[in-house]
C-alpha positions in Angstrom: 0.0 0.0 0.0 1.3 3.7 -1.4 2.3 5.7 1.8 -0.2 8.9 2.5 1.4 12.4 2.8 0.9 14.2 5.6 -1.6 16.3 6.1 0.9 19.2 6.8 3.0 18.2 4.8 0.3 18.3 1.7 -0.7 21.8 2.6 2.7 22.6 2.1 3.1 20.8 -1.0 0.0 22.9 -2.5 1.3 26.2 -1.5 4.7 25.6 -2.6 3.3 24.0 -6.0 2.7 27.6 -8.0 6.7 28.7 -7.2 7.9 24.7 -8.4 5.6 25.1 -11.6 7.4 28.9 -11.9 11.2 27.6 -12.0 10.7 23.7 -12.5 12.7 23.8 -16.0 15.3 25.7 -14.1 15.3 23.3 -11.2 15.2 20.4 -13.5 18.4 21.8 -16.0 20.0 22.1 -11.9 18.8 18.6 -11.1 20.4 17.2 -14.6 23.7 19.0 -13.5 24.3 18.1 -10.4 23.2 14.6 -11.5 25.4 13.8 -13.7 28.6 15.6 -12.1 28.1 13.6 -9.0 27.0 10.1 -11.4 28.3 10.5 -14.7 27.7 6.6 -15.6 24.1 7.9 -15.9 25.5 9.5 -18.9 24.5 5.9 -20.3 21.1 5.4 -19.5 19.7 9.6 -21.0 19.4 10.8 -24.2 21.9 13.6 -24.3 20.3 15.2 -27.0 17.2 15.8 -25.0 19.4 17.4 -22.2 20.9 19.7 -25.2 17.7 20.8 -26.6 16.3 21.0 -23.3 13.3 18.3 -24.1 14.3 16.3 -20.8 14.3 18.9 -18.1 11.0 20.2 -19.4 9.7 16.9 -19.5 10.9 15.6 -15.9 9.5 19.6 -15.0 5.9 18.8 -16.4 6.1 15.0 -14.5 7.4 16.3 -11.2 4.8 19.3 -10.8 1.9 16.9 -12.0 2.8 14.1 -9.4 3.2 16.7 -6.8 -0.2 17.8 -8.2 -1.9 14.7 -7.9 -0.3 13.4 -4.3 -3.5 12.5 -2.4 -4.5 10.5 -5.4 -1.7 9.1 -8.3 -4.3 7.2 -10.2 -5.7 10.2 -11.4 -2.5 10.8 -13.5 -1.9 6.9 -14.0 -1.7 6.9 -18.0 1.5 9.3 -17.8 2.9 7.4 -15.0 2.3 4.5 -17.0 4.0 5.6 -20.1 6.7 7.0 -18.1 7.3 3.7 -16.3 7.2 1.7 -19.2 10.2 3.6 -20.7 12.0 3.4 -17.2 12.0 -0.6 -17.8 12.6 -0.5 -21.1 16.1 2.1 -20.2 16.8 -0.1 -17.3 15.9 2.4 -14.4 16.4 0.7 -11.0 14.8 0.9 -7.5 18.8 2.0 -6.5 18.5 4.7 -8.5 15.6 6.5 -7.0 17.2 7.7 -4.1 20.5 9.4 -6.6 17.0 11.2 -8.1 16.1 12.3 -5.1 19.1 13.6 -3.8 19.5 15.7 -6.6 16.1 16.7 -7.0 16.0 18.2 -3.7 19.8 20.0 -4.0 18.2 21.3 -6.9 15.5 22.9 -5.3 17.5 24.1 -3.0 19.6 25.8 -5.0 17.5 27.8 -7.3 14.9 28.5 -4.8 17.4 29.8 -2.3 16.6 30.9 1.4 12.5 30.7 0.1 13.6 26.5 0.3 13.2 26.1 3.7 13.8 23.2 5.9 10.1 22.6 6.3 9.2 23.0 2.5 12.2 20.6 1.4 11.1 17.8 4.2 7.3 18.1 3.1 9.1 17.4 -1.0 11.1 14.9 0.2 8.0 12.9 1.7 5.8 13.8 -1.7 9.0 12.3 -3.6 9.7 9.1 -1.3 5.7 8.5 -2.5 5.7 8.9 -6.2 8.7 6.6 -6.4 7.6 4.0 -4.3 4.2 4.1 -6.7 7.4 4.5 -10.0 9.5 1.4 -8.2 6.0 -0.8 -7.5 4.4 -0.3 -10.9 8.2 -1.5 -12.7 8.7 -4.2 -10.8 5.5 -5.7 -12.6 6.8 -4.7 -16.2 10.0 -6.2 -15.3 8.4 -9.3 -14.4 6.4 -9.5 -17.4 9.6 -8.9 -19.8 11.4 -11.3 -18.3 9.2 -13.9 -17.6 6.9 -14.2 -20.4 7.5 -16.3 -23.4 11.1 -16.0 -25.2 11.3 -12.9 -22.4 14.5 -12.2 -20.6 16.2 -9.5 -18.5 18.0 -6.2 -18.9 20.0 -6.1 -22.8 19.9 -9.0 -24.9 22.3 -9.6 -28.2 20.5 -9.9 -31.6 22.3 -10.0 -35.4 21.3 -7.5 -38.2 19.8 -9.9 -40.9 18.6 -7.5 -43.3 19.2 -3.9 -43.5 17.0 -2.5 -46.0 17.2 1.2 -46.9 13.1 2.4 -47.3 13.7 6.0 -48.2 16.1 8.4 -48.6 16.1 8.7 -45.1 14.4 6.0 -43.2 16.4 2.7 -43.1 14.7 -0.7 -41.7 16.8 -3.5 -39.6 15.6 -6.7 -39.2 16.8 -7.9 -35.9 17.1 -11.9 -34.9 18.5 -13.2 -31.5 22.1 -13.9 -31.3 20.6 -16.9 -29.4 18.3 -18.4 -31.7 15.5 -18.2 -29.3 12.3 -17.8 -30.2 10.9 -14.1 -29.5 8.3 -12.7 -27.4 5.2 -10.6 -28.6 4.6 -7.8 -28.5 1.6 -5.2 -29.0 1.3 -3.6 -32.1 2.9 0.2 -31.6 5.0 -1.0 -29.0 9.3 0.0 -29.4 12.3 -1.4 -28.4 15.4 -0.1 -26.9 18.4 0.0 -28.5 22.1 -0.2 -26.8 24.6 1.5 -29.5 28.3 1.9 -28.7 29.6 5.3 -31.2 33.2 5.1 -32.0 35.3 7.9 -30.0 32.0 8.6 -27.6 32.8 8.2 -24.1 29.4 6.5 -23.2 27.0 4.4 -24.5 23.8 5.6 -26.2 20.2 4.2 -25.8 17.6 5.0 -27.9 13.9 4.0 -28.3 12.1 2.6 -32.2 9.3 1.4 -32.8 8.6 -2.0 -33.8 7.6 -1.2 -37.4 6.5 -5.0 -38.4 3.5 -7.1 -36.7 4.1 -9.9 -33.8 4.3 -13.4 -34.2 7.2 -13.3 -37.1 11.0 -14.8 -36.4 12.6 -11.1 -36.4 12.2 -7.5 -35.0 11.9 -4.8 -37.2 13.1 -1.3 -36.5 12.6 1.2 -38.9 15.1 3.9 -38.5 14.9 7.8 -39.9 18.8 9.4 -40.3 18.1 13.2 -38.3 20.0 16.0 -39.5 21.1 18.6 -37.9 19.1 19.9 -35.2 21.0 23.9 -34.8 24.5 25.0 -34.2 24.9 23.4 -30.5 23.4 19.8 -31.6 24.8 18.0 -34.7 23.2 14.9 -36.6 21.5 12.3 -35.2 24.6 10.6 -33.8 22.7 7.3 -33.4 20.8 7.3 -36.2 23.4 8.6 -38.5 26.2 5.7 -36.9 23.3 2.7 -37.3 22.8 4.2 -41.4 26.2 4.5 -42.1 28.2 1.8 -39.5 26.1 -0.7 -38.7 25.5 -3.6 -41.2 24.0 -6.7 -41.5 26.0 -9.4 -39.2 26.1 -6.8 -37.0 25.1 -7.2 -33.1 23.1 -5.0 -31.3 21.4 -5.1 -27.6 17.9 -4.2 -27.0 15.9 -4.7 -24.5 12.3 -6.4 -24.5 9.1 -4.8 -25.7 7.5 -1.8 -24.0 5.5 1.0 -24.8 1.8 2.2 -23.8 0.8 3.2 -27.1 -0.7 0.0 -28.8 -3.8 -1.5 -30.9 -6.3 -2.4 -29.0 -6.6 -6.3 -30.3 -9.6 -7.4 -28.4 -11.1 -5.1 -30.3 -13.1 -5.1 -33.7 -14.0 -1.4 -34.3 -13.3 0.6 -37.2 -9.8 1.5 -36.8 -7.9 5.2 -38.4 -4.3 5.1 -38.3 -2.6 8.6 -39.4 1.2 9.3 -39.3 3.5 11.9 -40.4 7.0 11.1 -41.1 8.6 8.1 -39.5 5.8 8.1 -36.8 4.2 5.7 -39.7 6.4 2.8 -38.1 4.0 2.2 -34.6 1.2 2.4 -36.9 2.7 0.1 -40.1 2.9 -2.5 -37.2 -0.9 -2.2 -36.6 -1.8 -2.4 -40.2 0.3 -5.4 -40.7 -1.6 -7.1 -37.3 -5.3 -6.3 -38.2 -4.2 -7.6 -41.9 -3.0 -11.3 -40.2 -4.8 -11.6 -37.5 -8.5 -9.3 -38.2 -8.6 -9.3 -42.2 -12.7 -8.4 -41.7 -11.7 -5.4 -39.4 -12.2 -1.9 -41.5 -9.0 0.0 -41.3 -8.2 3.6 -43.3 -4.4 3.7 -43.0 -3.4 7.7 -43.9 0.2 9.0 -44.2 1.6 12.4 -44.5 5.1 12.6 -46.4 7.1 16.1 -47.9 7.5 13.6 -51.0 7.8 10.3 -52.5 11.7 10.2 -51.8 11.3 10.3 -48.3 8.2 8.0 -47.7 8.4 4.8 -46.4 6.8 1.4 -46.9 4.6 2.6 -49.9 4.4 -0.2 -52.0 4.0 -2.6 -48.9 1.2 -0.6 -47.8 -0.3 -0.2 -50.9 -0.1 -3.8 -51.5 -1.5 -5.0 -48.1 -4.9 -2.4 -48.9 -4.9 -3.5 -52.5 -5.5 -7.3 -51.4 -7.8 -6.8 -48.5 -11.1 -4.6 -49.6 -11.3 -3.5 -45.9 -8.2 -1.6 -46.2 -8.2 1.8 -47.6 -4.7 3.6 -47.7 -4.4 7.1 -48.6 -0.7 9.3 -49.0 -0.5 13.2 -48.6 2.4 14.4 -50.1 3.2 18.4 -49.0 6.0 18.8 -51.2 5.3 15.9 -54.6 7.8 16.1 -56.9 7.3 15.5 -60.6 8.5 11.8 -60.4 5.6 11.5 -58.0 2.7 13.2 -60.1 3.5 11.3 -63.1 3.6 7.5 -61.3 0.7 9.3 -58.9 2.6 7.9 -56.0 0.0 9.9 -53.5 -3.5 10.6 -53.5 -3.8 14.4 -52.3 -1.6 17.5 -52.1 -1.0 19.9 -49.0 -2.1 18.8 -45.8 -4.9 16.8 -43.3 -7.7 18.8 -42.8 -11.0 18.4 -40.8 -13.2 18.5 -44.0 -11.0 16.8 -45.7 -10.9 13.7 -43.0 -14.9 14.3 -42.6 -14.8 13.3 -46.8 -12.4 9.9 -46.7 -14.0 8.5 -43.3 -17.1 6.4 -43.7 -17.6 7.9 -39.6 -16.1 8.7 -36.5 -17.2 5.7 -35.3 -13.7 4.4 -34.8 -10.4 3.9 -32.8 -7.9 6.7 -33.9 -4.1 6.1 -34.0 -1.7 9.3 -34.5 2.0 9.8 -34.7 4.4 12.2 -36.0 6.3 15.7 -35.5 4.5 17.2 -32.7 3.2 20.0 -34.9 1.3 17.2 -37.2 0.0 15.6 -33.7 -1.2 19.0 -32.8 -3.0 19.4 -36.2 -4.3 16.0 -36.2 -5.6 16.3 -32.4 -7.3 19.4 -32.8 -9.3 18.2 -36.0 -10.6 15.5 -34.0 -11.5 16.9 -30.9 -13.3 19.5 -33.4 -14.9 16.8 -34.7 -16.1 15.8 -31.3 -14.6 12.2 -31.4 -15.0 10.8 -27.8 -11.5 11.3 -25.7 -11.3 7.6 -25.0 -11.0 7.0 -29.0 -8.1 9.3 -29.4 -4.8 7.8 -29.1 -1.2 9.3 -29.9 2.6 9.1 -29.0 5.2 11.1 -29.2 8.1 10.3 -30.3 10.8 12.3 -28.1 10.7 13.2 -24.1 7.4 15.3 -24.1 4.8 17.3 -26.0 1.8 19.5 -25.9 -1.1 18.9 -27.8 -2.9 21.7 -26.9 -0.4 24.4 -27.9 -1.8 24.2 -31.7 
């Protein structure tokens, strides 16, 4: 049972909570600082980039004020500790590590809120955080059961060979990953991702990063489709994982991952209409749905849309064309922002510009369906808002983002 805050300790907890909100990204960059001066083998387990482009302190900012929020009652924020906890299995976060957090968390407020920090405001935050880990170290310990003890599951980082490496676009590459071990694998949900252990040559740690599994369950291989970033501004090159696994890694190759996670998935049990809609490489979580309805729920109506710049860097297109051309209750549809002339002439997409509300209300048979979304966060915003306009129910609405955090709102 989840220890109960005090109730002078809450009351301190809600007064304080306006001033945490104020300065939590500059608490959070403090937290990240002193974090990884005092433990910098945690370089190994966080993005970097996120810590560059400051994703990650916002992130853990937006997480730590809505625990805090939501003390007397953490189920009322379960989905984003959920999805929050999944990724903490799937990175390898430990119950030891909870206390390093809290340390730093609490130095951190300390810091940057100065004398106003006193001794009974940081007790009262050490109590509120000793609670929302114990409800992050309880929830894990489930998901780390369930990885490692379920069918062909196993613990922590697991070796598996490159057996194909098959270049999709111009800029999305696909990996097809088999155990080193020749066990047989575990499924999966379709939408779920995989983490991936990458060693870069001349880098001091190790790099994890998260893909989606682009392919359906229930097949002898993992598939990871991967998109080469570019430069992100003058303080954060390329994609150094991405780029290395394009250009480095080849087939024969080894690379860890870790066991399936994720709370973004089909709903299986399930044989409602189904939308998915992607922008970009966020058509992999979705690509792994179509593919599972196809197998496993051929009678299950599916419209599969996907938003591309152009035909050079759109993925899967003839394997999704194909999959809606042989089963009449798949409809596919590509919007192409950019098309070049190569893609009017072969009439590789079937509308110009972008998703639009009317234009959705014209494709759909209804919104009498499950809705699946993914992409650049401006896309997600587009694609949220048209639905919400729309007045599709809340718990038909589902979406990931791909990266530490987002806002749908903020369109």
């Amino acid at each position: 049972m989840v220890k109960q805050l005090d109730p002078k300790k809450f009351e301190v907890i809600k007064q304080t909570l306006p001033v945490v909100k104020e300065h939590g990204e500059a608490i959070t960059k403090k937290f990240y600082q002193r974090l990884f001066e005092s433990h910098p083998e945690l370089k190994n387990m966080f993005n970097m980039t996120h810590q560059i482009t400051g994703h990650q302190p916002k992130a853990l900012a937006d997480a730590v004020y809505g625990a805090a929020a939501n003390i007397e009652d953490l189920s009322q924020i379960m989905p984003i500790l959920e999805r929050i906890g999944q990724k903490h299995r799937s990175l390898q976060v430990k119950p030891e590590h909870y206390p390093i957090v809290g340390e730093h968390l609490l130095g951190a407020i300390k810091e940057i809120l100065g004398d106003a920090a006193t001794d009974e405001i940081l007790d009262a935050w050490a109590d509120a955080y000793q609670i929302i880990s114990s409800a992050f170290i309880k929830m894990e310990e489930g998901f780390y059961k369930s990885a490692e003890t379920q069918s062909g599951g196993w613990a922590g980082f697991k070796n598996f060979i490159i057996d194909r490496k098959v270049r999709e676009s111009e800029v999305i590459t696909s990996f097809y990953l088999k155990p080193e071990d020749g066990q047989a694998l575990p499924s999966f949900l379709p939408g779920q991702y995989i983490t991936v252990k990458v060693e870069i040559p001349q880098e001091e740690y190790t790099h994890l990063r998260q893909y989606s599994l682009s392919d359906r369950p229930g097949l002898d291989y993992f598939r990871i489709s991967v998109k080469r970033e570019g430069p992100k501004g003058e303080d954060i090159g390329p994609g150094v994982v991405s780029t290395d696994l394009h250009q480095l890694y080849n087939e024969g190759d080894v690379l860890p991952i870790s066991a399936p996670a994720g709370d973004f998935y089909l709903d299986v049990d399930s044989n409602r209409p189904v939308v998915l809609i992607s922008g970009g490489v966020g058509l992999t979580p979705v690509t792994s749905m179509l593919h599972t309805i196809n197998a496993n729920q051929p009678d299950r109506k599916v419209v599969y849309i996907e938003a591309a710049q152009n035909g050079s860097v759109h993925a899967f297109r003839e394997e999704v064309r194909k999959v809606s051309e042989q089963n009449p209750n798949i409809t596919s549809y590509f919007i192409y922002t950019q098309p070049s002339n190569e893609d009017r002439e072969k009439e590789y997409f079937d509308r110009e510009g972008y998703i639009t509300l009317e234009w959705l209300q014209e494709v759909l048979p209804s919104k009498d369906a499950q809705f699946y979304f993914c992409g650049p966060l401006p896309f997600m915003q587009v694609v949220n808002s048209a639905l919400n306009q729309w007045e599709v129910p809340e718990e038909d609405i589902h979406y990931e983002f791909f990266g530490s955090f987002g806002n749908l709102e903020e369109a």
